[in-house]
DOTIDO-845541 format. One record per residue (C-alpha): residue in one letter; y negated, z negated, x negated. Coordinates in Angstrom, 2 decimals, decimal comma, always signed. Layout:
+-----+---------+---------+---------+
! res !      c2 !      c3 !      c1 !
+-----+---------+---------+---------+
!   A !       Y !       Z !       X !
...
+-----+---------+---------+---------+
REM end
This chain:
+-----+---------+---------+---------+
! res !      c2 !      c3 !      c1 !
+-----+---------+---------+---------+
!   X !   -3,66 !  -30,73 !  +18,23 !
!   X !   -2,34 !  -26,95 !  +17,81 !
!   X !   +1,43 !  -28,04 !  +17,74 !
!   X !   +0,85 !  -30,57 !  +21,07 !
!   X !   -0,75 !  -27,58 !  +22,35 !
!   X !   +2,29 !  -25,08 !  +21,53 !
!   X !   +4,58 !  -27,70 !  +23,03 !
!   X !   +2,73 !  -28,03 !  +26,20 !
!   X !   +2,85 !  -24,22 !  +26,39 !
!   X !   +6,17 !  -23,99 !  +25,80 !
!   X !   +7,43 !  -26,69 !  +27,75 !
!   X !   +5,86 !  -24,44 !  +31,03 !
!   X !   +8,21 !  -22,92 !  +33,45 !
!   X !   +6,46 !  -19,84 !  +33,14 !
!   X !   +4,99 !  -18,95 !  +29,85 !
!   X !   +2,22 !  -17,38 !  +29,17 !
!   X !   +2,64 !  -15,04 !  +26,62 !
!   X !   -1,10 !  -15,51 !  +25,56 !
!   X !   -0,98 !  -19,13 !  +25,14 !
!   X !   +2,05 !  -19,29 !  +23,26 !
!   X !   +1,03 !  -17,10 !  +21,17 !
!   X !   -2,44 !  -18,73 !  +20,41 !
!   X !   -1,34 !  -21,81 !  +20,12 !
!   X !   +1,80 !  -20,20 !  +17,50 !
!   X !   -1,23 !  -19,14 !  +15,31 !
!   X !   -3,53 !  -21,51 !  +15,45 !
!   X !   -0,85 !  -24,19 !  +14,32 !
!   X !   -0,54 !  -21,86 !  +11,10 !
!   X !   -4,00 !  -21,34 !   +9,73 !
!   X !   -7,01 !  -22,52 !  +11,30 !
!   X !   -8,16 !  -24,29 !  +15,04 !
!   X !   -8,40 !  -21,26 !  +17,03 !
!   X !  -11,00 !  -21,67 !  +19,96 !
!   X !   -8,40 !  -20,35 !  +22,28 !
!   X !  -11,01 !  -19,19 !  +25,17 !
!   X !  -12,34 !  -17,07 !  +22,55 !
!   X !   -9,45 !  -15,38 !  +22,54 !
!   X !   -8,39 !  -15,19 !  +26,30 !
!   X !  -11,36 !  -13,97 !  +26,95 !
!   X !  -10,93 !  -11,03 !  +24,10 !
!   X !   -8,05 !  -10,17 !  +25,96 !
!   X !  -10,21 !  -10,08 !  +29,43 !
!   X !  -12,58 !   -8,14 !  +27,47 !
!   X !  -10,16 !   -5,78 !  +26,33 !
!   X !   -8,25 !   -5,68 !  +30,20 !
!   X !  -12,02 !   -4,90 !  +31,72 !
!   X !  -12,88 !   -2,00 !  +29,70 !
!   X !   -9,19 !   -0,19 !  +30,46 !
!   X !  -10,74 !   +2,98 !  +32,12 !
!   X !   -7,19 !   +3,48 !  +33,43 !
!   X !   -5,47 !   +0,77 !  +35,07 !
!   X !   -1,39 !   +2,55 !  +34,56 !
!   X !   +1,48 !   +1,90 !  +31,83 !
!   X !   +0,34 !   +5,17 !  +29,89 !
!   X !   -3,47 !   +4,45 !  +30,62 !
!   X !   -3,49 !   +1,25 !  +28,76 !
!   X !   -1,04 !   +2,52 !  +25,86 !
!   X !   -3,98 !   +5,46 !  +25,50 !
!   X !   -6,63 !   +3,19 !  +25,45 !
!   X !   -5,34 !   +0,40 !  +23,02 !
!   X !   -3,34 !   +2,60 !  +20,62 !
!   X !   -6,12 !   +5,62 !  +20,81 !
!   X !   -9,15 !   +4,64 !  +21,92 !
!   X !   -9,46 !   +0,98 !  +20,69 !
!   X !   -7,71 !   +2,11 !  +17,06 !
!   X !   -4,60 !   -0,82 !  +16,81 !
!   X !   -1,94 !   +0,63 !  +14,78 !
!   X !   +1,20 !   -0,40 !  +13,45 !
!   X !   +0,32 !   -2,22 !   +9,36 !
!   X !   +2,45 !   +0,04 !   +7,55 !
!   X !   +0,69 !   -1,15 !   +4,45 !
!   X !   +1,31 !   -4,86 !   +4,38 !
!   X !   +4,38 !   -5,22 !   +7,40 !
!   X !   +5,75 !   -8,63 !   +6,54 !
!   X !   +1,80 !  -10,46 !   +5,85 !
!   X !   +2,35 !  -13,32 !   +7,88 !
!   X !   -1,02 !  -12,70 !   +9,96 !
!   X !   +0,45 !   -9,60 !  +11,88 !
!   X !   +2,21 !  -12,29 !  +14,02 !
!   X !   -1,29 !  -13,90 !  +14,92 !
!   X !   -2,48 !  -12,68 !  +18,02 !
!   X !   -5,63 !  -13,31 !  +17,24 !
!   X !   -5,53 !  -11,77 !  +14,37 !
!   X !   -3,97 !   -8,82 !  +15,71 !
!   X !   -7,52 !   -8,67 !  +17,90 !
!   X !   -9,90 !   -8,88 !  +14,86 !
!   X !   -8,13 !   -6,47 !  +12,20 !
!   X !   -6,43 !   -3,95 !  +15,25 !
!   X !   -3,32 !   -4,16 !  +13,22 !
!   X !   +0,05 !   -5,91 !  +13,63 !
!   X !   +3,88 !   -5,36 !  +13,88 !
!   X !   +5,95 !   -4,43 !  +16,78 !
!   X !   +6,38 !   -7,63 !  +18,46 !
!   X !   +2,65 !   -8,27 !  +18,76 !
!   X !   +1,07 !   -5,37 !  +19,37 !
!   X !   +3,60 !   -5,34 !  +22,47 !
!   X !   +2,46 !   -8,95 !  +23,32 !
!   X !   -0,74 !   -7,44 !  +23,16 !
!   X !   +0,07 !   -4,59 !  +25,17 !
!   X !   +1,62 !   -6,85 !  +27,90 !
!   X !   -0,96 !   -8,99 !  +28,31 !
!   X !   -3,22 !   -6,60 !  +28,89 !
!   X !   -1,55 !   -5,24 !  +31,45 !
!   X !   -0,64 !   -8,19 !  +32,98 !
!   X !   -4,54 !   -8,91 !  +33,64 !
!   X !   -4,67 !   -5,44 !  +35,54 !
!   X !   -1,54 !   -6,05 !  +37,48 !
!   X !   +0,72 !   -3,78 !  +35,71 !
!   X !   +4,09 !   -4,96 !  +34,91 !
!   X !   +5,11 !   -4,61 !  +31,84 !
!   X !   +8,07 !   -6,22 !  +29,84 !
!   X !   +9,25 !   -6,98 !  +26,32 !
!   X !  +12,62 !   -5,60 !  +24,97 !
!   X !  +13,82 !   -7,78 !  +22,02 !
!   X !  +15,56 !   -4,34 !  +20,42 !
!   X !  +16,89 !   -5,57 !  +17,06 !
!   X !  +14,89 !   -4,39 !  +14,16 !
!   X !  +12,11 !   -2,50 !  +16,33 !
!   X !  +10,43 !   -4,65 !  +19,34 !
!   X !   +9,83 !   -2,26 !  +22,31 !
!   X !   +7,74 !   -2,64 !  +25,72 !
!   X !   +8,93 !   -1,32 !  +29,11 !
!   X !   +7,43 !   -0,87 !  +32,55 !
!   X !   +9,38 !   -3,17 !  +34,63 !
!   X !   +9,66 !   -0,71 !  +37,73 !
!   X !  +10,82 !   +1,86 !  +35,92 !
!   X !  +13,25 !   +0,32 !  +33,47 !
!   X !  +14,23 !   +3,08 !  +31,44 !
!   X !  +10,86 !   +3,72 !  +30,28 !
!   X !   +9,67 !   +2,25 !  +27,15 !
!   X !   +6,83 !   +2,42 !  +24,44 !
!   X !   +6,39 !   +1,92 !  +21,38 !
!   X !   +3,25 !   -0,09 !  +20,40 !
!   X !   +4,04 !   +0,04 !  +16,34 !
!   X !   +3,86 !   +4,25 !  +16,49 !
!   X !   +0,51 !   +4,34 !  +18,66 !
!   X !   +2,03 !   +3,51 !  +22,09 !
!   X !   +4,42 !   +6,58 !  +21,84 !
!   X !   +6,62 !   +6,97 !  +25,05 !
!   X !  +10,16 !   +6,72 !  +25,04 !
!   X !  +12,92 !   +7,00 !  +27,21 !
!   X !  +16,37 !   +5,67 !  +26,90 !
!   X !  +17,94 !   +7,93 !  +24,88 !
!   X !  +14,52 !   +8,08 !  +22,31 !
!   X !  +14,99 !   +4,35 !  +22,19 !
!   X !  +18,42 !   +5,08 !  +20,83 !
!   X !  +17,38 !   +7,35 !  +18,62 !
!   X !  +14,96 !   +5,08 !  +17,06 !
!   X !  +17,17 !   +2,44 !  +16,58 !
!   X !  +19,94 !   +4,29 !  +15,13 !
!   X !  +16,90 !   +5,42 !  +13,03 !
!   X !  +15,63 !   +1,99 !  +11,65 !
!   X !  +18,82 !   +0,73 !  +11,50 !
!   X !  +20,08 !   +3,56 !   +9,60 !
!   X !  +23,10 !   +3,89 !  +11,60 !
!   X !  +24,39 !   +0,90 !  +10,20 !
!   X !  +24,56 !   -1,05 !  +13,34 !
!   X !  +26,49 !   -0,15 !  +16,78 !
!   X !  +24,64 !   +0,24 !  +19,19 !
!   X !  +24,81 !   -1,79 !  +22,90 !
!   X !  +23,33 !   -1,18 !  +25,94 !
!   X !  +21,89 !   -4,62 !  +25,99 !
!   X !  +19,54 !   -3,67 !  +23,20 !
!   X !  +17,41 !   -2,36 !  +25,92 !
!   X !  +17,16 !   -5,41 !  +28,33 !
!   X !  +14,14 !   -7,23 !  +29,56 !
!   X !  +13,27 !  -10,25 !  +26,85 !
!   X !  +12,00 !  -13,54 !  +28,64 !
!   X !   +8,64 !  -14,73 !  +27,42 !
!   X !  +10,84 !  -17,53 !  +25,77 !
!   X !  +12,78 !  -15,40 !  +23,85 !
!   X !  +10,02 !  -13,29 !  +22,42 !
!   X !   +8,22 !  -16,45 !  +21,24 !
!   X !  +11,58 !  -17,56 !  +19,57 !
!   X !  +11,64 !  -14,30 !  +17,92 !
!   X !   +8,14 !  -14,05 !  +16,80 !
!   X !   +9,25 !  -18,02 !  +15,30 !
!   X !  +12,11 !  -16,39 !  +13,57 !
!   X !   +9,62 !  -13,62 !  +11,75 !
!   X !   +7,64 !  -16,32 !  +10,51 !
!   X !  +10,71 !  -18,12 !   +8,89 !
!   X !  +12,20 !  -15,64 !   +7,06 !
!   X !   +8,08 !  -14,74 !   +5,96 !
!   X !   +7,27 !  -18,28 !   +4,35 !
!   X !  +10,42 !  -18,90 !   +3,43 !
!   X !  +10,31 !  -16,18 !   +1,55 !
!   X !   +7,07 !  -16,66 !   +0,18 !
!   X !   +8,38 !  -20,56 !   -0,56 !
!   X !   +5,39 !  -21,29 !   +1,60 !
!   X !   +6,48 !  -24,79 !   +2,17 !
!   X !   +3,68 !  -26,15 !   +4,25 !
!   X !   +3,41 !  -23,45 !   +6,78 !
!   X !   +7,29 !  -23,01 !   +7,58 !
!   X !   +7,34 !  -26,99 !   +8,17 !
!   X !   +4,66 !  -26,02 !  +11,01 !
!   X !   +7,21 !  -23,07 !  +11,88 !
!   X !  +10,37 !  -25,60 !  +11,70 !
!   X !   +8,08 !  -28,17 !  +13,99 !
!   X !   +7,26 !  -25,64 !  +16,73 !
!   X !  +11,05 !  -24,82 !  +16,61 !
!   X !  +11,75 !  -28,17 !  +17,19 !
!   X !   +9,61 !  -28,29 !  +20,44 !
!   X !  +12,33 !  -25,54 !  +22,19 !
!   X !  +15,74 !  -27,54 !  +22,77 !
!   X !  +18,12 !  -24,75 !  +22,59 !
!   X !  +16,48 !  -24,21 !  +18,56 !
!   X !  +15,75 !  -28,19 !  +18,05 !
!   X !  +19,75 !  -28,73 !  +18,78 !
!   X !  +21,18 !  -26,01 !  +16,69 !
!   X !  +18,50 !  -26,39 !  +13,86 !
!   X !  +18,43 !  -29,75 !  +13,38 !
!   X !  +19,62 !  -30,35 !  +10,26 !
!   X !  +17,17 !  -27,40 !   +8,82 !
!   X !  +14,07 !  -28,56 !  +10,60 !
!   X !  +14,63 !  -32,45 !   +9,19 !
!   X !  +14,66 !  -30,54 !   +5,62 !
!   X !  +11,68 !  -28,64 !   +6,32 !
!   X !   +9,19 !  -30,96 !   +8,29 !
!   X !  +10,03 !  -33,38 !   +5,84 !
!   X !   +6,96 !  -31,98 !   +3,72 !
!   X !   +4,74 !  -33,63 !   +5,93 !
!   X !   +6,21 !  -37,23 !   +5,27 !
+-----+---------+---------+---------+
REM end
C-alpha cells in the first residue's frame, strides 16, 4: 500500500512535497497514518506567530527546538519526515522539506536548492536569499552560500553558479532516494534498499537508467 501510494504521489503533476515524503517513509518502516502527519504540519503552520521567511526559520529552528543530528547524520530516519516531526532532528534536506512546507501552508514561498553536499532553502521572491535549516535556520546570502560550500566541500570541488538554483519537488525527492541508497547499501540493509530501488523504479527518468540495478535489488522480494 505505501509504495502504490508513493507512486500515485509521484506520478502527480505537481508534487506535494508532504506526500512524497510520507509516503517515502512509510514504505521504509512502518504504515504511517499519513493525516496524522499532515495535520502535524497544520499544527505546526497554525502556531507560526510570524507568518515571513525569517519568522518561520525563528520559530522552527528556535522556538520549536529542530536542529541539525550532528550526532548520528547518516541514521536512515533523518530522511523520514515524520520522524523528523517526533525527534525535532534531521539532515539538511528534510529539515528544509520541513521548512517549506510549512511555509507553503502560510502562503510563503519558499524553495529548495539541491546545493551538492549541503541542501539549502530560498525565498522564491528574493532569490539570492537562502537559509540554512541544518545550522538553526541561519540566513545566508549568495556569497555565504559560497562560502559554505567551499567549506563542506573543502575546496575540493569548483564551484558553479547553478549550485544555487531552484530544485523541483521531483528532484528533491530523487535526492532524498539517493541518501537512502548509499545509507542501506551501506549498512547491506538488503530489504529496505529493495523498497528504495522500487520507489526508484516508479520515476521513469531513474527506472530507465537504473534498470539493471533495481532488477538486482528488488529481486529480494521474489
Amino acid at each position: 500500500m505505501s509504495l502504490a501510494r508513493f507512486a500515485q504521489v509521484i506520478d502527480a503533476t505537481d508534487i506535494r512535497l508532504d506526500e512524497a515524503c510520507l509516503a517515502m517513509s512509510s514504505a521504509i518502516q512502518r504504515p504511517l497514518d499519513e493525516i496524522e502527519w499532515l495535520a502535524a504540519l497544520d499544527l505546526l503552520a497554525a502556531e507560526c506567530p510570524t507568518p515571513t521567511a525569517v519568522g518561520i526559520a525563528d520559530y522552527l529552528f528556535g522556538e520549536q527546538g529542530f536542529r541539525g543530528n550532528t550526532r548520528a547524520y547518516y541514521d536512515w530516519r533523518n530522511s523520514c519526515l515524520d520522524q523528523v516531526i517526533e525527534t525535532r532532528v534531521g539532515i539538511p534536506i528534510s529539515l528544509s522539506v520541513l521548512m517549506i512546507e510549512v511555509a507553503r501552508r502560510l502562503d510563503v514561498q519558499l524553495a529548495g536548492v539541491a546545493m551538492p553536499a549541503h541542501f539549502l532553502v530560498r525565498t522564491v521572491d528574493e532569490p539570492e536569499r537562502f537559509f540554512d535549516p541544518f545550522a538553526a535556520g541561519v540566513e545566508l546570502d549568495a556569497h555565504g552560500a559560497r562560502e559554505l560550500f567551499n567549506t563542506v566541500t573543502r575546496g575540493q570541488v569548483d564551484w558553479q553558479e547553478s549550485f544555487l538554483e531552484q530544485s523541483s519537488a521531483r528532484s528533491i525527492v530523487i535526492r532524498m532516494l539517493n541518501n537512502l541508497r548509499a545509507i542501506f547499501q551501506s549498512r547491506s540493509d538488503e530489504m529496505r534498499l529493495g523498497l528504495v530501488m522500487e520507489m526508484r523504479a516508479q520515476i521513469p527518468q531513474l527506472a530507465l537508467t537504473e534498470h539493471d540495478e533495481i532488477e538486482w535489488a528488488t529481486a529480494v522480494f521474489n
